[in-house]
N, C-alpha and C positions, 0 to 999 in steps of 0.2 A: 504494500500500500504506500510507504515511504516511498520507495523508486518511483512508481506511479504518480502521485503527488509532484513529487520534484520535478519528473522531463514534463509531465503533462498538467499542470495543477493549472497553468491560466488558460487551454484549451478545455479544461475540463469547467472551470468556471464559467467562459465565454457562454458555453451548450448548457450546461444547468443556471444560470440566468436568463438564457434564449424560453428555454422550455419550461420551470419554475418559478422563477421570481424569487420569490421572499425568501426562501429558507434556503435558499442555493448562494445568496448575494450573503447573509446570516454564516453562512458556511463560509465562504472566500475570508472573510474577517478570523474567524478560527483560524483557517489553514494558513492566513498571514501570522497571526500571534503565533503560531506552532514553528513558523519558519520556513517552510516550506516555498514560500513567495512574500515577497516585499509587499507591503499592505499599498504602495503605491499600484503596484502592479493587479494586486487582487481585486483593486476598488475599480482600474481603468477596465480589468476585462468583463468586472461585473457589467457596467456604465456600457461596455461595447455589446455585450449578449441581453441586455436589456435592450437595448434602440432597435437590435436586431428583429428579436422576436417581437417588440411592440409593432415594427415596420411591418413585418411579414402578417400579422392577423392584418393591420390597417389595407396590407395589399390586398388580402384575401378579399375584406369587405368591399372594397375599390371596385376588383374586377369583377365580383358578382351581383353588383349592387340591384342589376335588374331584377336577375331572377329571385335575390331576398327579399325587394319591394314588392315585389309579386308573391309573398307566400304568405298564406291564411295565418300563420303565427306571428310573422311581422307587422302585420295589418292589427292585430290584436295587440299587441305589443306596443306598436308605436307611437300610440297615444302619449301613453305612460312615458317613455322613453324620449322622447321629444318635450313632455311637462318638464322632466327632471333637468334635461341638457338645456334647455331654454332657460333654467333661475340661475345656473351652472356657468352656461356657455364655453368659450372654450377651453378657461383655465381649470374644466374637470380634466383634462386630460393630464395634467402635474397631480391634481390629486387623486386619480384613479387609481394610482399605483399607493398610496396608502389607504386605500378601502378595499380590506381583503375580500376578493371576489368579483371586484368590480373593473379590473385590468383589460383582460382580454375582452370583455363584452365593449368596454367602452373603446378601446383603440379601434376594434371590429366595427362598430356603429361610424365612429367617425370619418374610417372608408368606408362607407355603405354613404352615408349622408355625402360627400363628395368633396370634404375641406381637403386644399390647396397640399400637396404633399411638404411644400418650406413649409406654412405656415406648422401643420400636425408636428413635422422633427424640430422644430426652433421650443414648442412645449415640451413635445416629448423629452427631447434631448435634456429639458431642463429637470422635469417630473424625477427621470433617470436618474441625473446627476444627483437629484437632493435622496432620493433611497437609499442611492446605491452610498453613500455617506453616510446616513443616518443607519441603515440597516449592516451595512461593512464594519460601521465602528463598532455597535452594537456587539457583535459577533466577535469583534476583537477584545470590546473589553470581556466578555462573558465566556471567554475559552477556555479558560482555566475549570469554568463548569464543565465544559465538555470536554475538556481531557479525561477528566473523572468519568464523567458516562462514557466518552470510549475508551477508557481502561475496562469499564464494567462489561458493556458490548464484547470489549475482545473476549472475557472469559466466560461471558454467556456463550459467545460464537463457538468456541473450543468444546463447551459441553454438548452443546447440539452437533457439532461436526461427530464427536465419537457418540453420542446416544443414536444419531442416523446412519451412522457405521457398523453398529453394534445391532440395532434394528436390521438395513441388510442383511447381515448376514444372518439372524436368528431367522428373518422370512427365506433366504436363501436355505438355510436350513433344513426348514420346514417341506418345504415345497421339493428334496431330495429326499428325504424322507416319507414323503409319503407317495412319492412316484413310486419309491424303491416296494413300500407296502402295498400299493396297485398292482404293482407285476407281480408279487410276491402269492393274488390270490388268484 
C-alpha cells in the first residue's frame, strides 16, 4: 500500500476526487500528513479531479439537454429545481459542493439548463478550490485519527484474510469429502 501511495498517490487522488468528492479530497489530507505526498501536491490534485468530474456531469447535462427536457421526471422535477436555483442562482454552484448530495445533480442541471461553459469553470473552479482546502486541511489535521483506524483496519484485515483462508479450505474440505462418501456408496 506504501509503494502504491508513493508512485501513484496524486493519480490516485486526481480519480477519487473525479469520482467521490468528499471523503477522497478528506483522504488526500491524511495521505499528505502521512507523507506520502506534499499537502501542496495532495490539495492541487484534489482541486484538479474535482473540476474534472464536476466538468464531465456538466458535459453530460450539456449534450443531453434535449432528451432530459423531454423526460416525464424532468418535467416533474423542474418546477422545484428551477424555484431553488432561481433564490440560489449561480453562486449554488460554489456551494453545491458543500451540500452533501447536492454536487453532481447541481453541476448536471446547470448543463442541462445551458450556462456559458467560462462562466460554470470560473465558479466551479472557485467552489473546488475552497473544498478542496477546507476539506484537504480537515483531513490533515485529523490523520492522526486515522492512523489509528488504519492501524485497527490493518488487523481486522489480517483476521479476515486467515478466517477466509481457513473457511476455504474447511469448505474445500468438505466438499472432498463427501464426493469421496458419494463414490464410496
Amino acid at each position: 500500500m506504501e509503494e502504491f501511495l508513493a508512485r501513484y498517490g496524486a493519480v490516485a487522488v486526481v480519480f477519487g476526487a473525479m469520482l467521490e468528492g468528499d471523503l477522497s479530497i478528506i483522504m488526500a489530507g491524511v495521505v499528505a500528513h502521512l507523507g506520502y505526498l506534499s499537502l501542496w501536491t495532495a490539495l492541487e490534485a484534489a482541486w484538479l479531479g474535482a473540476f474534472v468530474g464536476d466538468s464531465a456531469w456538466y458535459a453530460l447535462g450539456r449534450l443531453q439537454a434535449s432528451a432530459i427536457t423531454r423526460s416525464g421526471i424532468y418535467r416533474r422535477a423542474a418546477p422545484l429545481i428551477e424555484g431553488l436555483f432561481a433564490r440560489l442562482g449561480e453562486g449554488e454552484i460554489v456551494l453545491a459542493r458543500f451540500v452533501y448530495g447536492t454536487r453532481i445533480a447541481s453541476m448536471f442541471f446547470w448543463g442541462v439548463r445551458g450556462l456559458p461553459f467560462a462562466r460554470f469553470a470560473a465558479l466551479d473552479l472557485i467552489g473546488c478550490l475552497l473544498s478542496v482546502v477546507v476539506l484537504g486541511l480537515l483531513g490533515f489535521g485529523l490523520s492522526e485519527s486515522a492512523v489509528t483506524i488504519f492501524g485497527r483496519v490493518q488487523r481486522v484485515e489480517r483476521w479476515i484474510v486467515m478466517a477466509v483462508v481457513v473457511s476455504a479450505a474447511v469448505v474445500l474440505a468438505v466438499r472432498v469429502l463427501g464426493r469421496r462418501a458419494a463414490r464410496a456408496r
